[in-house]
MARBA-389716 format. One record per residue (C-alpha): residue number from 0; x, y, z. Coordinates in steps of 0.5 Angstrom, whole numbers, always signed. Layout:
REM residues N
ATOM / NUM / X / Y / Z
...
***
This chain:
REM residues 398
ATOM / 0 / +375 / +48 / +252
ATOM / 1 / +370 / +48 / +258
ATOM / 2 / +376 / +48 / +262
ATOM / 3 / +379 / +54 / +260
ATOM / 4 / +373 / +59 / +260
ATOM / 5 / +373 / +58 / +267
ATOM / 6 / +379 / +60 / +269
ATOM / 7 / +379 / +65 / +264
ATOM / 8 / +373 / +67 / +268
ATOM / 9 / +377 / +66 / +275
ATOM / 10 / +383 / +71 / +271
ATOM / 11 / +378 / +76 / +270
ATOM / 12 / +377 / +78 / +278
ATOM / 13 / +384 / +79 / +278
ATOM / 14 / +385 / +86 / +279
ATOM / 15 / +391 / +87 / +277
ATOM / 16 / +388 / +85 / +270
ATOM / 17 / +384 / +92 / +270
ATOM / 18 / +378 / +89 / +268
ATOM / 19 / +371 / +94 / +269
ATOM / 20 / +366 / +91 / +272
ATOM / 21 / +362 / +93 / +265
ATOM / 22 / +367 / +89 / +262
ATOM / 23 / +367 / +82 / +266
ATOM / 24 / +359 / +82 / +264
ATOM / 25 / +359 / +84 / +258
ATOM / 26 / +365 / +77 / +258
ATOM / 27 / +360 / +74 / +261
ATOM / 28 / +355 / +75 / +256
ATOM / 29 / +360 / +71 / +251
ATOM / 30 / +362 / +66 / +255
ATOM / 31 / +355 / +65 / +257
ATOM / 32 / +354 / +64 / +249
ATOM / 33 / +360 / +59 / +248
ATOM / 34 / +360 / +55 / +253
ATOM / 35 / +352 / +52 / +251
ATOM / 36 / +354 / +52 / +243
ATOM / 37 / +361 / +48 / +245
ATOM / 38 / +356 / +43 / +250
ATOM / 39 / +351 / +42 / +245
ATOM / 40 / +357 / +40 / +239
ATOM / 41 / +360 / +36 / +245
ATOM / 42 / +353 / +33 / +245
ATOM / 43 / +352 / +32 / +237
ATOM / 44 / +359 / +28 / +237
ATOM / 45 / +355 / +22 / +240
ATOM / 46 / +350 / +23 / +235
ATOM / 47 / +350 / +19 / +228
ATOM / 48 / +348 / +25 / +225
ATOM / 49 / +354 / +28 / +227
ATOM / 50 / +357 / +23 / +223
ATOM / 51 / +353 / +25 / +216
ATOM / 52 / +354 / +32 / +217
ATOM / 53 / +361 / +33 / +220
ATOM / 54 / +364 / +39 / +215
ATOM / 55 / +358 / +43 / +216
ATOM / 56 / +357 / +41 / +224
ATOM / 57 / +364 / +43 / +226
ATOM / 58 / +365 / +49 / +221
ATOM / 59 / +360 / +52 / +224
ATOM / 60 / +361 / +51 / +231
ATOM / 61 / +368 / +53 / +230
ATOM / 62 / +368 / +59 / +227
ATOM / 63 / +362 / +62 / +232
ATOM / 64 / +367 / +60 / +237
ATOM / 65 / +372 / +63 / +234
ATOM / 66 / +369 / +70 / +233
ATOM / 67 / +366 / +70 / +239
ATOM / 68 / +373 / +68 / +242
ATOM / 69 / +375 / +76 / +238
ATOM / 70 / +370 / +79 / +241
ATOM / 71 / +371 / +77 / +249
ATOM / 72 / +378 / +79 / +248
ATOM / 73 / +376 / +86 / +244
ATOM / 74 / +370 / +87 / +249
ATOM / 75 / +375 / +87 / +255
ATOM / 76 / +380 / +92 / +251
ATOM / 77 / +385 / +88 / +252
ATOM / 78 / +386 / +84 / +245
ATOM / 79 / +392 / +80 / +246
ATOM / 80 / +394 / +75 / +240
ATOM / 81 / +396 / +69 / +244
ATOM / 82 / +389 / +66 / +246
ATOM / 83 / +387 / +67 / +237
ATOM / 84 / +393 / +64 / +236
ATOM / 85 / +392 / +58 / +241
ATOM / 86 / +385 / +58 / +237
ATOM / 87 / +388 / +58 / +230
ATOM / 88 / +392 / +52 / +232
ATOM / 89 / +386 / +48 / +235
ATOM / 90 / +381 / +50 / +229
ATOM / 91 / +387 / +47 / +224
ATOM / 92 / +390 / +42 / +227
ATOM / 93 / +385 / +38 / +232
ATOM / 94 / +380 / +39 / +229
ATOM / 95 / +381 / +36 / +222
ATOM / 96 / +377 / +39 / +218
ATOM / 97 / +378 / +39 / +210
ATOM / 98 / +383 / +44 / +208
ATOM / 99 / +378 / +49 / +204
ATOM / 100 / +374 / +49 / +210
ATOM / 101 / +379 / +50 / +215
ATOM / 102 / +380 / +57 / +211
ATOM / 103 / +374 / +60 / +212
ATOM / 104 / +375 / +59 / +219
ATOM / 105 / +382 / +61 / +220
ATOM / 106 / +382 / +68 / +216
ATOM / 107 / +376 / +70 / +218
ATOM / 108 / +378 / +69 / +225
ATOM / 109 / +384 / +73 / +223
ATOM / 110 / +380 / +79 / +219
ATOM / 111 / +375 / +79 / +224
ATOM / 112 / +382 / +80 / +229
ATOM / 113 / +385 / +85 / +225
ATOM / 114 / +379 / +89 / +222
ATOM / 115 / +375 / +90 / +229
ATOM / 116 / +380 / +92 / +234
ATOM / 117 / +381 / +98 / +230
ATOM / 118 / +374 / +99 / +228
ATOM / 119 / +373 / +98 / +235
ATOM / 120 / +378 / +104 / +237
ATOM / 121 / +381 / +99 / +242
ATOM / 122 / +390 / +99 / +242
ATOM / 123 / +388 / +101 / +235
ATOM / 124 / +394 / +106 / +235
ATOM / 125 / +399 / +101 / +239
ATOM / 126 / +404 / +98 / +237
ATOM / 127 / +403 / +91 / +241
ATOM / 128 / +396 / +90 / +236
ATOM / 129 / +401 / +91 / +230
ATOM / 130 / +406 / +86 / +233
ATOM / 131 / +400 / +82 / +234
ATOM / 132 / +398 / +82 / +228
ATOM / 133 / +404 / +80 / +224
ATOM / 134 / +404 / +73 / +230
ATOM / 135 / +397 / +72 / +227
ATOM / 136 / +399 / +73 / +220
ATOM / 137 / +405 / +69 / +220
ATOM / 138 / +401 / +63 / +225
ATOM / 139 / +395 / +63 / +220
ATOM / 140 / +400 / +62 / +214
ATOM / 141 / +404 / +57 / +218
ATOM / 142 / +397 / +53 / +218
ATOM / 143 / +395 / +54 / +211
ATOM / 144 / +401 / +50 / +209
ATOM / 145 / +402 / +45 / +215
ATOM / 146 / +394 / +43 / +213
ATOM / 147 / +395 / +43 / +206
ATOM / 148 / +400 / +39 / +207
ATOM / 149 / +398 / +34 / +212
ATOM / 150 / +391 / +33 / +208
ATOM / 151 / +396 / +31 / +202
ATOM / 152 / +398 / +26 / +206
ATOM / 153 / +392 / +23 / +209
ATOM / 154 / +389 / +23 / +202
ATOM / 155 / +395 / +19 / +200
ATOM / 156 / +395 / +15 / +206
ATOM / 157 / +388 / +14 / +204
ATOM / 158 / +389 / +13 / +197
ATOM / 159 / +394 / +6 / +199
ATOM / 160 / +390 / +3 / +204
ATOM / 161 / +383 / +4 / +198
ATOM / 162 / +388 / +1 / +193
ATOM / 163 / +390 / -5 / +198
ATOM / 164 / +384 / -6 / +200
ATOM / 165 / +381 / -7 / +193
ATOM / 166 / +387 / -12 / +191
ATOM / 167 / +385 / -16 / +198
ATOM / 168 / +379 / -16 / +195
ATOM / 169 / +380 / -19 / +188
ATOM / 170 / +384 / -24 / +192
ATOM / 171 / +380 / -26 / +196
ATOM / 172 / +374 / -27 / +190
ATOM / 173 / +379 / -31 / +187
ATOM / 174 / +380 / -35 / +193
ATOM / 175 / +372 / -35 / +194
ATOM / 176 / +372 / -38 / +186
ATOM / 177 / +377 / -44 / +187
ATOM / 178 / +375 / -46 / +195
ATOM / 179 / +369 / -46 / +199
ATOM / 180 / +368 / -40 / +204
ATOM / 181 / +368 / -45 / +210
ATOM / 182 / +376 / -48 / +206
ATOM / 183 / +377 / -40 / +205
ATOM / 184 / +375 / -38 / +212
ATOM / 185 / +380 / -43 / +216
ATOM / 186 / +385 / -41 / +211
ATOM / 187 / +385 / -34 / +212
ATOM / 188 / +385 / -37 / +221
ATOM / 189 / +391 / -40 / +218
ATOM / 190 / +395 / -34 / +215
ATOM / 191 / +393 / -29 / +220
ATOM / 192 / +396 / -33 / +226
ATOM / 193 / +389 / -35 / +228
ATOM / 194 / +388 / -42 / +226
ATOM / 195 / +395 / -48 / +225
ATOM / 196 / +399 / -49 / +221
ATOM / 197 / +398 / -56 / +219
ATOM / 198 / +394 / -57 / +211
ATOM / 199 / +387 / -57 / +210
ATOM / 200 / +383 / -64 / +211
ATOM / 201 / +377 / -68 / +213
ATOM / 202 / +374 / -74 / +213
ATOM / 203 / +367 / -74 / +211
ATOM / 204 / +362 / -80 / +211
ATOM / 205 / +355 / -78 / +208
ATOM / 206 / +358 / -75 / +202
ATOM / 207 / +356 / -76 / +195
ATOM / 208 / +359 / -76 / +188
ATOM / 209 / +357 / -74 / +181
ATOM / 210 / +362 / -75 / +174
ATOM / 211 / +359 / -72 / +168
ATOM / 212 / +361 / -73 / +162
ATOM / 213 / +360 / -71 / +154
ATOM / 214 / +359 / -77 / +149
ATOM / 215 / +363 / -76 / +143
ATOM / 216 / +367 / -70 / +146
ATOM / 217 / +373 / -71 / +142
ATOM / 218 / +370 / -72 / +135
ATOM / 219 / +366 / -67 / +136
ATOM / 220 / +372 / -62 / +138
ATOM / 221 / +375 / -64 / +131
ATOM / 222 / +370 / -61 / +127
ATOM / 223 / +370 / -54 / +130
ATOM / 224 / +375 / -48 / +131
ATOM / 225 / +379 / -48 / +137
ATOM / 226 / +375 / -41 / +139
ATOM / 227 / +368 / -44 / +138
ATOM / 228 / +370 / -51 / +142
ATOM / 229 / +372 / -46 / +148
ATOM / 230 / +366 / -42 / +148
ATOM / 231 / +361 / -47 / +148
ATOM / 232 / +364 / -51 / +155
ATOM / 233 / +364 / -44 / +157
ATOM / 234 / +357 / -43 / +156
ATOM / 235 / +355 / -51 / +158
ATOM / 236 / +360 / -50 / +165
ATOM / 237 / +357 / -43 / +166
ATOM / 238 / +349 / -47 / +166
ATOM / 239 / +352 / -53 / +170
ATOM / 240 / +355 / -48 / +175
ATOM / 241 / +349 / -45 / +176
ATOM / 242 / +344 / -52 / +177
ATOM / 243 / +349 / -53 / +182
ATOM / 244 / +348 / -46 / +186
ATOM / 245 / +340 / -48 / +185
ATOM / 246 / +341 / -55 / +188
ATOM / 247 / +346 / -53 / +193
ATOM / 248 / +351 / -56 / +191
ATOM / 249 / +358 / -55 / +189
ATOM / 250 / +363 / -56 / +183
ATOM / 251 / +370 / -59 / +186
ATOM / 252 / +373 / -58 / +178
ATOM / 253 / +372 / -59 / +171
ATOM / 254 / +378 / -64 / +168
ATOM / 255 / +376 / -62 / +159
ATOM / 256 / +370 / -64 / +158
ATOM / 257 / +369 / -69 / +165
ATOM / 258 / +365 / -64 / +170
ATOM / 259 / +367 / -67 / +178
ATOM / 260 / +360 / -64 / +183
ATOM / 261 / +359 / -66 / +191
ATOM / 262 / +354 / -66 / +195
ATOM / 263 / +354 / -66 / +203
ATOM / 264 / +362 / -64 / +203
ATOM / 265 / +364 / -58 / +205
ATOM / 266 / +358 / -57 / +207
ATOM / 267 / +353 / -62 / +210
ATOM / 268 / +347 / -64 / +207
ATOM / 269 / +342 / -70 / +209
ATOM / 270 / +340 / -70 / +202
ATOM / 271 / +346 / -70 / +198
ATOM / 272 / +344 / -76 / +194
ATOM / 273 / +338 / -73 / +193
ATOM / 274 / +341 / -67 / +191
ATOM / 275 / +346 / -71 / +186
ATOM / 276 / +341 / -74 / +182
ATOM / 277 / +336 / -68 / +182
ATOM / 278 / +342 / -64 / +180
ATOM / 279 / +344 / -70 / +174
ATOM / 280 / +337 / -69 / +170
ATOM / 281 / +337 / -62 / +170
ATOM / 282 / +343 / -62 / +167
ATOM / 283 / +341 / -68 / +161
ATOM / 284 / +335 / -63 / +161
ATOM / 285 / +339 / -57 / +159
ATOM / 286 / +343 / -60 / +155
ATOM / 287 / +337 / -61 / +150
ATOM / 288 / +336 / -54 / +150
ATOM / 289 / +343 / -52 / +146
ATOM / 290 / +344 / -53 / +139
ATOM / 291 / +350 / -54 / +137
ATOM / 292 / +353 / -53 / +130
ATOM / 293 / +352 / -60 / +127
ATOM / 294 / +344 / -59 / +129
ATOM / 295 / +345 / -64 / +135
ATOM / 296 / +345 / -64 / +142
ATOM / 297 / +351 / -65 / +147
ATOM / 298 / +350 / -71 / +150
ATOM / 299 / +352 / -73 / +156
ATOM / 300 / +353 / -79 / +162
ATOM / 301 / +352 / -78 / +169
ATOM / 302 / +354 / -83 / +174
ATOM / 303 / +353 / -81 / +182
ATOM / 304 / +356 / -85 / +188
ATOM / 305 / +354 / -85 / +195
ATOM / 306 / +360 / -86 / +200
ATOM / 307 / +365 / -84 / +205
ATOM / 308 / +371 / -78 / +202
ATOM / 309 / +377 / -75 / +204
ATOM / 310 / +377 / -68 / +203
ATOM / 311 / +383 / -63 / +203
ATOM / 312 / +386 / -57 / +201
ATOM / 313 / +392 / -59 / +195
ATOM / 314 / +397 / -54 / +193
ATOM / 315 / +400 / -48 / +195
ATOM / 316 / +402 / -44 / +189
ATOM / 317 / +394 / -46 / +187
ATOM / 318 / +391 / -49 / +192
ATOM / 319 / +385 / -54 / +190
ATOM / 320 / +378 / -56 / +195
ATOM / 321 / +380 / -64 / +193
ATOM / 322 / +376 / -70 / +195
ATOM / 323 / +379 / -77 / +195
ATOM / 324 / +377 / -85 / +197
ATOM / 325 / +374 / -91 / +193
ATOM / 326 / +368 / -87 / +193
ATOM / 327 / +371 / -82 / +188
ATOM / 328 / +373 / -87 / +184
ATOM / 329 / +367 / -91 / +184
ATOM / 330 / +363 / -84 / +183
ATOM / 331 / +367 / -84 / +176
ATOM / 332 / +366 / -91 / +174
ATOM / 333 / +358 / -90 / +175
ATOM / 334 / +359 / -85 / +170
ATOM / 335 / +364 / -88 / +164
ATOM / 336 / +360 / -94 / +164
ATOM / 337 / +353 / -91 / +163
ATOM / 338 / +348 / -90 / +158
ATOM / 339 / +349 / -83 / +155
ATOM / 340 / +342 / -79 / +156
ATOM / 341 / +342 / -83 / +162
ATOM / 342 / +343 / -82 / +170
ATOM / 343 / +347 / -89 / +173
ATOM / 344 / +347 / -89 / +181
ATOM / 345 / +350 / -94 / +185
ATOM / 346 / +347 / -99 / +190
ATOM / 347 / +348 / -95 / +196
ATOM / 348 / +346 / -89 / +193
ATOM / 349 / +340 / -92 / +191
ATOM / 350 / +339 / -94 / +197
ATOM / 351 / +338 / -87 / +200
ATOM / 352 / +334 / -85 / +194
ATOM / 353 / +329 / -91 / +193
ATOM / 354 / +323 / -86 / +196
ATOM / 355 / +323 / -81 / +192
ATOM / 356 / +326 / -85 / +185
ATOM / 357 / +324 / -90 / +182
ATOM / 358 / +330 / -94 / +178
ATOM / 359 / +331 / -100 / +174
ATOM / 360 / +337 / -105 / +175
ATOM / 361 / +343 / -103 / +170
ATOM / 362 / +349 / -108 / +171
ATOM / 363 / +349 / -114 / +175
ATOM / 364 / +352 / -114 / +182
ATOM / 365 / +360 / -115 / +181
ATOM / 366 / +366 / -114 / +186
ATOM / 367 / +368 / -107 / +185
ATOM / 368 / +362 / -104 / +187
ATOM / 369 / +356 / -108 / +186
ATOM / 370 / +349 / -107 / +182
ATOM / 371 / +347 / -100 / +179
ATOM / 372 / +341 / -97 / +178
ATOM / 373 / +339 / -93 / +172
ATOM / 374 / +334 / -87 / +174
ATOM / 375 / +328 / -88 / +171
ATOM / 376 / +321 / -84 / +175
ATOM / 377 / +320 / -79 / +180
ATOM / 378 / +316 / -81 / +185
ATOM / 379 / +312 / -75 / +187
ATOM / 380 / +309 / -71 / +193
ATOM / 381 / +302 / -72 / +192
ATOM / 382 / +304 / -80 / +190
ATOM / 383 / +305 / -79 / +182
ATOM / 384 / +309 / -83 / +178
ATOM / 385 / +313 / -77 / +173
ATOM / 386 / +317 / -81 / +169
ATOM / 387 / +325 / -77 / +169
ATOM / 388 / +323 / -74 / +161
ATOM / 389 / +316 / -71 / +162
ATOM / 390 / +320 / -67 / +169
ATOM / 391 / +319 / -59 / +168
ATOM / 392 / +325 / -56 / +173
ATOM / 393 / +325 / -49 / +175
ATOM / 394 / +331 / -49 / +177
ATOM / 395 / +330 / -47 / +184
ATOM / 396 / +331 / -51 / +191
ATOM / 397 / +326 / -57 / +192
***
């Protein structure tokens, strides 16, 4: 635009153009307006405000040229369409300004055009301004509908892509719901080419297993509707799941009333066992809380083991963050072979536990996974011995 200023300002010396000295200056005055208008609109666009006030800015801006860009060619007293033209076609289609607002720049333009060359008394009579006329009439018209139309389908294209956007969304917080993010990233690497093909799996070594599971389950479901039974491991899950975010760890899945919790995979934690048994009481203690239909508590077995896990993504209709290994297996005997009310850890677990828990030998040692411990007391900081039924939880990190 600068650009084109210029030589028109070179064009002007031109004598064959005709041009009087008075009106190459009364040119100059104009150009001498729109040139700093246009460097400081250049100047707004690196600004982030141009960003929050874009319509107002380039309405502005726009229109001011263009009634100037009138008056150039009125004060020289050769009005010629063309350069309005050239202009219209800038105003609506480079632009982009929103449909309504391209109008009041579009017509305005055109009735300052068509009412100030003859209020002016410049080729009012001749028949090249009528001619003029019509082209900028018709070009205004063309525009209308080009713009009408291209806005419509920048809506729709826009539309789309906000509509494929919320679906990957929705996808993706399923995903985030049945797999961790750091599963969920590498599959995304994967899909999008970024990651290898081949499945999901680690080996993990300082990893601990919770299995937690309801006392007298199946006879309670008898007694209770289909609904009610539905509603209460809803209710009871939705607490476990929200412990589970308190301590930090994570729930691998639910099998009926059996609920499958890991700590130091997927992510790492020196403290996954501590985290484990912590994570065991708390839910013991909630399970006090609920009062069920027969004016009981839900009672539940908690057993925890420490060990080395295989981990992987399993399935591709409907993939599952799965753990595997003898730790698996011994974490789900610690469980079906403990005390209700009560957490039953292995001796390895004792083992990273025994400075901040105090625990009573269980069952002896054997074959397939040596002694157990029962968790009895909570050694406090100040050196205090709470024992794990007087615990207050706040069900915040430790």
């Amino acid at each position: 635009m600068l650009g084109f200023f210029v030589l028109d300002r070179a064009f002007d010396q031109d004598s064959d153009l005709g041009y009087t000295k008075e009106q190459i200056n009364r040119r100059d005055i104009i150009r001498f307006i729109i040139i700093p208008i246009l460097v400081v609109w250049l100047y707004l666009t690196h600004l982030e405000i141009y960003s929050k006030f874009f319509i107002l800015i380039t309405f502005t801006c726009t229109l001011t040229t263009g009634m100037l860009n009138v008056a150039l060619s009125i004060v020289g007293g050769d009005p010629d369409h063309g350069p309005h033209m050239l202009y219209l076609f800038f105003a609506w289609l480079f632009v982009r300004l929103p449909f309504f607002a391209a109008v009041f720049v579009g017509w305005p333009i055109f009735f300052a055009y068509t009412l100030g060359v003859p209020l002016t008394k410049v080729m009012s009579g001749d028949e090249d301004f009528q001619e003029s006329i019509v082209y900028l009439l018709v070009a205004n018209v063309a525009l209308n509908l080009a713009a009408f139309f291209i806005e419509r389908l920048d809506r729709r294209e826009f539309l789309h892509s906000k509509q494929i956007d919320r679906e990957n969304q929705v996808n993706k917080d399923l995903l985030a719901n049945l797999l961790p993010p750091s599963i969920t990233q590498k599959l995304e690497k994967s899909v999008t080419g970024q990651g290898g093909a081949e499945p999901i799996a680690t080996m993990e070594d300082n990893v601990s297993i919770l299995f937690s599971d309801l006392v007298g389950f199946t006879r309670y479901a008898s007694t209770i509707t289909a609904r009610n039974l539905v509603n209460f491991l809803n209710d009871l899950y939705h607490t476990f799941d929200r412990l589970c975010d308190a301590v930090e760890a994570y729930k691998v899945e639910t099998i009926g009333d059996a609920y499958f919790v890991s700590a130091g995979c997927p992510e790492p934690n020196d403290q996954h066992a501590h985290c484990l048994v912590r994570l065991a009481l708390m839910m013991i203690a909630e399970c006090q809380r609920i009062d069920l239909e027969n004016g009981q508590h839900p009672n539940i077995r908690v057993g925890v083991h420490s060990g080395s896990v295989m981990a992987g993504v399993v399935g591709k209709k409907m993939p599952r963050y799965h753990l595997f290994g003898r730790t698996v297996t011994i974490a789900e005997r610690m469980e079906s072979t403990g005390k209700p009310g009560k957490v039953q850890v292995s001796e390895t677990t004792h083992d990273l536990i025994r400075s901040s828990y105090i625990c009573e030998p269980y069952q002896a040692q054997n074959d397939d996974f040596g002694s157990t411990y029962l968790v009895k007391s909570k050694v406090m900081p100040d050196g205090a011995i709470v024992d794990v039924v007087d615990l207050e939880y706040d069900q915040t990190h430790e």
